[in-house]
C-alpha positions as a Markdown table, in Angstrom:
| # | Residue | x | y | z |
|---|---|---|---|---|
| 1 | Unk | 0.0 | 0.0 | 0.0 |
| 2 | Unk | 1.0 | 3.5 | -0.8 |
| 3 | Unk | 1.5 | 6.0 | 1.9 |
| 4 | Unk | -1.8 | 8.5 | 1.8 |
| 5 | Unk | 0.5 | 11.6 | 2.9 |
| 6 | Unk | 3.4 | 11.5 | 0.0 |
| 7 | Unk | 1.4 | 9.3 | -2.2 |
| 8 | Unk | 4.9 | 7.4 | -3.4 |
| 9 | Unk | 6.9 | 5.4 | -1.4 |
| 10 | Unk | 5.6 | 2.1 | 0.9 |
| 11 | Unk | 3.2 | 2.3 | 4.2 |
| 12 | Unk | 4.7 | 0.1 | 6.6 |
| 13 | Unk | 4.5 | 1.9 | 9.7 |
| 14 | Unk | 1.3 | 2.7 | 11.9 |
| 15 | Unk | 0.5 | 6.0 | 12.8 |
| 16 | Unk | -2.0 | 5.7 | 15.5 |
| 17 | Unk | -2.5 | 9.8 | 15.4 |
| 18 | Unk | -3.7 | 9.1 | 12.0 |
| 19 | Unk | -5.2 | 5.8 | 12.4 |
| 20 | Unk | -3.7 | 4.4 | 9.1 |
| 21 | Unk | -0.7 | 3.0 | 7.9 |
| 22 | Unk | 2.2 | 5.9 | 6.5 |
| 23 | Unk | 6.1 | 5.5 | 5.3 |
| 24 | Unk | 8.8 | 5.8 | 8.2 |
| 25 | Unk | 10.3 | 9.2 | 5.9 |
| 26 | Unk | 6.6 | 10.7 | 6.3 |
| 27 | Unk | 6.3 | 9.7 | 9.8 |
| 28 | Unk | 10.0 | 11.3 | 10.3 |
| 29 | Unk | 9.8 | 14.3 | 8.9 |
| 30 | Unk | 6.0 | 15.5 | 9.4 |
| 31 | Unk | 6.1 | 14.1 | 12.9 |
| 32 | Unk | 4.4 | 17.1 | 15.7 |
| 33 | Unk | 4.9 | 19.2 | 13.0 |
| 34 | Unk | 2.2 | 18.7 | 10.2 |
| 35 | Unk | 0.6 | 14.8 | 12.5 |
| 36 | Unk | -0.5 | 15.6 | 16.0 |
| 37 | Unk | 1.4 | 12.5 | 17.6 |
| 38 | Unk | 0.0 | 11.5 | 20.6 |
| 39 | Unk | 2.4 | 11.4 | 23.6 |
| 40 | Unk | 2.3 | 7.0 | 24.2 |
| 41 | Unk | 3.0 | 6.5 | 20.4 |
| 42 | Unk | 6.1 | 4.0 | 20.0 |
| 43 | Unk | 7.8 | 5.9 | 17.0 |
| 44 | Unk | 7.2 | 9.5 | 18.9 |
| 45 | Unk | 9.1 | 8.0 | 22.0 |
| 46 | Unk | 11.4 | 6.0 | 20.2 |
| 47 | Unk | 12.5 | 9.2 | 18.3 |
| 48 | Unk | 12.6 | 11.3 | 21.8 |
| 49 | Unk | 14.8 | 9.1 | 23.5 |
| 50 | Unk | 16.9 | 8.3 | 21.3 |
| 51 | Unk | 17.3 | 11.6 | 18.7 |
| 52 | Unk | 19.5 | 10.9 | 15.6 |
| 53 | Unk | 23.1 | 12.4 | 15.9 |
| 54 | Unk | 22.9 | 15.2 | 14.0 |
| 55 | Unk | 19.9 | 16.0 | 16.3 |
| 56 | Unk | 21.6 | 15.8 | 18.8 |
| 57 | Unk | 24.2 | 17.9 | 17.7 |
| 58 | Unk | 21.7 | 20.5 | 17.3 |
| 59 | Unk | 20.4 | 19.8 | 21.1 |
| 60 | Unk | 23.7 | 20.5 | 22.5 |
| 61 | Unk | 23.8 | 23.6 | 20.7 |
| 62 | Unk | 20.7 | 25.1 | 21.4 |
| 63 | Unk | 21.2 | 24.1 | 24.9 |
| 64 | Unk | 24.8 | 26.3 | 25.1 |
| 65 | Unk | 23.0 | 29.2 | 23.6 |
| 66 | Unk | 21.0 | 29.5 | 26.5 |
| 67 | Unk | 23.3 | 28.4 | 28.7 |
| 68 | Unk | 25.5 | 31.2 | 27.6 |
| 69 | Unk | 22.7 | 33.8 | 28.3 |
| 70 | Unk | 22.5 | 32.3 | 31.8 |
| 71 | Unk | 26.3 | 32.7 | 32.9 |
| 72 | Unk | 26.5 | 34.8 | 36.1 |
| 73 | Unk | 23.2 | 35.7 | 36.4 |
| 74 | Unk | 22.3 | 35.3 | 40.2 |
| 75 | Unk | 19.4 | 33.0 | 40.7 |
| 76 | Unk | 16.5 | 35.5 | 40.6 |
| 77 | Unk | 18.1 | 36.9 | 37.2 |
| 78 | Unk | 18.4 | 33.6 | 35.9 |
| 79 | Unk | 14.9 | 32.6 | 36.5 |
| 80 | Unk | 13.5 | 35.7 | 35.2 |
| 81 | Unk | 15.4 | 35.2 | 32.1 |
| 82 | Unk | 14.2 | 31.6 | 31.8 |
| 83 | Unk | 10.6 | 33.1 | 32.4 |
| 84 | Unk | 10.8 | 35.2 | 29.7 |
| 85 | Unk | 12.4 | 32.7 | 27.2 |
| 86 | Unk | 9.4 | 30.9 | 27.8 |
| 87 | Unk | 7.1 | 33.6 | 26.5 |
| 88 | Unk | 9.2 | 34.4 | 24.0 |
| 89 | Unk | 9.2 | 31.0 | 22.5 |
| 90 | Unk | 5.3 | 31.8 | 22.1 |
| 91 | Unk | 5.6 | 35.1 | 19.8 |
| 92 | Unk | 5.5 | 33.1 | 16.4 |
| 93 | Unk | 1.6 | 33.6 | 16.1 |
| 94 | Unk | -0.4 | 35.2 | 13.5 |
| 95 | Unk | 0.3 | 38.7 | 14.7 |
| 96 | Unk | 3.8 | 38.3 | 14.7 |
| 97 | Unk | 4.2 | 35.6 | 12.2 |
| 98 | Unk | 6.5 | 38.0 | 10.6 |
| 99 | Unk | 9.1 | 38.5 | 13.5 |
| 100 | Unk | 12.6 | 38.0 | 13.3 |
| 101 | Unk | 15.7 | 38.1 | 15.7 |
| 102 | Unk | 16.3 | 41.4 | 14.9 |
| 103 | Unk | 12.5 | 42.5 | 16.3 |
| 104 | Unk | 14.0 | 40.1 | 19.4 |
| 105 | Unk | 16.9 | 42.2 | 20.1 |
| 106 | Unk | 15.9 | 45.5 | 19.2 |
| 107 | Unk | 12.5 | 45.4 | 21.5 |
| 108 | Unk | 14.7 | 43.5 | 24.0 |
| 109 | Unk | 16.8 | 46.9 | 24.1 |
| 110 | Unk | 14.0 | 49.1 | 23.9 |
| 111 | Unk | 12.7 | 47.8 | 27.1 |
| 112 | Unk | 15.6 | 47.2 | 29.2 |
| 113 | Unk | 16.4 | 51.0 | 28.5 |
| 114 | Unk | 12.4 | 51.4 | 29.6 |
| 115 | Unk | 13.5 | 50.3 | 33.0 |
| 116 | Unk | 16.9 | 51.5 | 33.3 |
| 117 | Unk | 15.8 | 55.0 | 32.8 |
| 118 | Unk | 12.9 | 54.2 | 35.7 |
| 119 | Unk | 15.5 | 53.3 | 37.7 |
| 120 | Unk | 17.2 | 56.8 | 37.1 |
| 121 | Unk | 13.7 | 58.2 | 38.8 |
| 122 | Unk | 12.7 | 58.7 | 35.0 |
| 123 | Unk | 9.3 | 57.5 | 33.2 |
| 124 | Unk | 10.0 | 57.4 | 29.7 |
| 125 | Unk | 9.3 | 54.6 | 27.1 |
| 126 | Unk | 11.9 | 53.8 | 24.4 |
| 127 | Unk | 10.5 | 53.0 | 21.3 |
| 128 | Unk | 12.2 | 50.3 | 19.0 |
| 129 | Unk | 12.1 | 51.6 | 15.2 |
| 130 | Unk | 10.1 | 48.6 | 13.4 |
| 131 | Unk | 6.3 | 47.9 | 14.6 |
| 132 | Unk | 6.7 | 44.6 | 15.1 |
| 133 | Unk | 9.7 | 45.6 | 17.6 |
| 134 | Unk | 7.0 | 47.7 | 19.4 |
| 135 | Unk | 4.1 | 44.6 | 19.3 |
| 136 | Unk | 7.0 | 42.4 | 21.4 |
| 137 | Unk | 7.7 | 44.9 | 23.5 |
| 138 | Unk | 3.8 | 45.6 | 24.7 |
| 139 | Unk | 3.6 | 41.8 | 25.2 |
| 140 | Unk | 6.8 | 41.7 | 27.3 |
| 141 | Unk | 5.5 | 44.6 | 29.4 |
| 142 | Unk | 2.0 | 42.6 | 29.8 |
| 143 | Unk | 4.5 | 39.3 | 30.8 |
| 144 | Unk | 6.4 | 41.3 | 32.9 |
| 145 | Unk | 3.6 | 42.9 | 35.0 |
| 146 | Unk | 2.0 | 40.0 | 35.3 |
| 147 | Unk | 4.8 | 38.5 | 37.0 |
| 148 | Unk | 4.9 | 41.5 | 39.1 |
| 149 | Unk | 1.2 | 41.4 | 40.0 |
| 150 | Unk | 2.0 | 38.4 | 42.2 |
| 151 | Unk | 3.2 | 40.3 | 45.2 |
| 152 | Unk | 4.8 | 43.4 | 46.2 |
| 153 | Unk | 8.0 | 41.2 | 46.3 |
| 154 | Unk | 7.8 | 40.3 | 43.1 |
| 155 | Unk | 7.4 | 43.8 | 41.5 |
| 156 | Unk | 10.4 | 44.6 | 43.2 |
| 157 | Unk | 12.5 | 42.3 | 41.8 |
| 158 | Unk | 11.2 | 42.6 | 38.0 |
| 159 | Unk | 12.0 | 46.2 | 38.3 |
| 160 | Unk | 15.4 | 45.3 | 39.6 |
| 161 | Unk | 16.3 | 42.8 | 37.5 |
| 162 | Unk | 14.4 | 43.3 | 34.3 |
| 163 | Unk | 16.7 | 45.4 | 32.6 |
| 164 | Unk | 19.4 | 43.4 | 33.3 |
| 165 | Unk | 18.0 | 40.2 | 32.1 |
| 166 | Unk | 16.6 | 41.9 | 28.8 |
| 167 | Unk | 20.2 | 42.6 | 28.1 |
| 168 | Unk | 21.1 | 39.1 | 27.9 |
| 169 | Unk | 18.3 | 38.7 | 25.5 |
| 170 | Unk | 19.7 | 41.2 | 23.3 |
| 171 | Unk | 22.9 | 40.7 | 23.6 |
| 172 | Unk | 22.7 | 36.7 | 23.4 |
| 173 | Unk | 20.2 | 37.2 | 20.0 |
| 174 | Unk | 22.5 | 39.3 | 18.5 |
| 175 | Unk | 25.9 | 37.1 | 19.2 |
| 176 | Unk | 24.1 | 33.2 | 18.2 |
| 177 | Unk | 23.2 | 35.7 | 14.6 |
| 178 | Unk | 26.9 | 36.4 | 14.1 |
| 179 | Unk | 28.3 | 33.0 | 15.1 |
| 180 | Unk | 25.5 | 30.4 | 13.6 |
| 181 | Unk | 23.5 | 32.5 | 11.5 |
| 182 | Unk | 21.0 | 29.9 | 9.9 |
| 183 | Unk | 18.5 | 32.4 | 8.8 |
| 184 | Unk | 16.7 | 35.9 | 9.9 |
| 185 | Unk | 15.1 | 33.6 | 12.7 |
| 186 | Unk | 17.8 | 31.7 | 14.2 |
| 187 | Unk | 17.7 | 32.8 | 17.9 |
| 188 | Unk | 13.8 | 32.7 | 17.8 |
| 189 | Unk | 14.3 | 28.9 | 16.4 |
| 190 | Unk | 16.7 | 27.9 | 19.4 |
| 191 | Unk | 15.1 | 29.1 | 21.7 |
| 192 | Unk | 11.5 | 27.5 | 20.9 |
| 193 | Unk | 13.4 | 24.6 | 20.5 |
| 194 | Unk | 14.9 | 24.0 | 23.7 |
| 195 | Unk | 11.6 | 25.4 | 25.7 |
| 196 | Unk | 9.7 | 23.0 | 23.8 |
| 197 | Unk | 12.0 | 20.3 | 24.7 |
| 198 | Unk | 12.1 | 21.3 | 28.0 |
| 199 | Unk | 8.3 | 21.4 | 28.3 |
| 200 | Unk | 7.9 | 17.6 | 26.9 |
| 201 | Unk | 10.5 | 16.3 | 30.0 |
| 202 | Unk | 8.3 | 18.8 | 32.7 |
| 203 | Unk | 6.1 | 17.3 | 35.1 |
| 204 | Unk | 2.7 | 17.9 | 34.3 |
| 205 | Unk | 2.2 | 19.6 | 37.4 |
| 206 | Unk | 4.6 | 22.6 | 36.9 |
| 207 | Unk | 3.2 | 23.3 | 33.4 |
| 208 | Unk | -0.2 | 23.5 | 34.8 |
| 209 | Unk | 0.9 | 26.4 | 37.3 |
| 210 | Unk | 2.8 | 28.4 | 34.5 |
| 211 | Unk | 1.1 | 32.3 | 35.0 |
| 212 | Unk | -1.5 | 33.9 | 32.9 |
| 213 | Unk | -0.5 | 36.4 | 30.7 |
| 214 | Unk | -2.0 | 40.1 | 32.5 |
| 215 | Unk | -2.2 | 43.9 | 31.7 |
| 216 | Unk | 1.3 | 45.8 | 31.6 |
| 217 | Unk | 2.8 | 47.9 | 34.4 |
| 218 | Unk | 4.9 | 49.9 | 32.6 |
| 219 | Unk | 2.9 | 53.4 | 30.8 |
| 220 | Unk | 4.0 | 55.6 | 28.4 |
| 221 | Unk | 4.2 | 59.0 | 28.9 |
């Protein structure tokens, strides 16, 4: 029988997501991305646990990237960076489907100069140049005063430690561009890589407590 997704080479593997038979290149390539594999299929676990080399490879990069961004960054900082990967990793909707690492960085410096001016006793909002820059740096605001909304505590230490963190961002975006460079969207693509990856080995638990996104704190003049 003929695999039904390529129409030219042999079914011989199941695809329970699919409830039909497909070939092993189909179920390769088009697997979570284009068939919604569910999470006891053999082939899905088979693949996670034991990721080709070049995979891998890729992994161990991805995964030094964001180490990189980590280095030094006292606990609190490094958290709050993590935080914000994780949001980040979510900006490649329909109203940003046009973003690129360049939006990254330059909102990312925007808004750490937000709050470093605010920390000068200063309430100005810096404005990146493109709009798409702007649209990431209102949803960061919203993140970011949603994590502050927690507790006084908590507001405390995003306006402490935001701009430092949203440094790293841009400075990390702008270094993996000049030292992989795989395309416009290369930070974007590691770092949705490695939160996805890191979401999959999460206890369920901990993604069910992950914080609702809320209105920003920050106000332009």
């Amino acid at each position: 029988m003929v695999c039904p997704l390529c129409r030219q080479r042999a079914a011989r593997r199941s695809c329970p997501a699919l409830d039909r038979d497909i070939c092993a290149v189909c179920c390769g390539t088009k697997r979570l991305v284009e068939i919604r594999c569910p999470t006891d299929c053999g082939h899905l676990k088979t693949s996670q646990a034991h990721p080709p080399a070049a995979v891998r490879r890729r992994q161990d990069r991805d995964l030094g990237f964001l180490m990189a961004m980590h280095e030094g960054l006292p606990a609190a900082q490094s958290e709050l960076l993590w935080a914000i990967l994780t949001f980040v990793a979510g900006l490649g909707g329909d109203r940003l489907a046009k973003v690129v690492d360049e939006d990254l960085s330059d909102g990312a410096a925007a808004l750490a100069a937000t709050y470093e001016t605010a920390g000068r006793g200063l309430i100005y909002e810096h404005r990146p140049q493109s709009l798409i820059a702007q649209r990431i740096v209102t949803d960061l605001q919203g993140f970011l005063g949603t994590l502050a909304a927690e507790s006084h505590a908590a507001a405390r230490r995003v306006e402490r430690d935001a701009a430092t963190v949203l440094r790293r961002l841009e400075a990390g975006t702008r270094e993996v561009r000049r030292t992989v460079d795989e395309g416009p969207t290369t930070a974007l693509d590691m770092i949705s890589r490695v939160v996805t990856q890191a979401a999959r080995e999460a206890p369920a638990s901990k993604a069910e407590s992950a914080p609702e996104p809320a209105k920003p704190v920050i106000i332009a003049p």
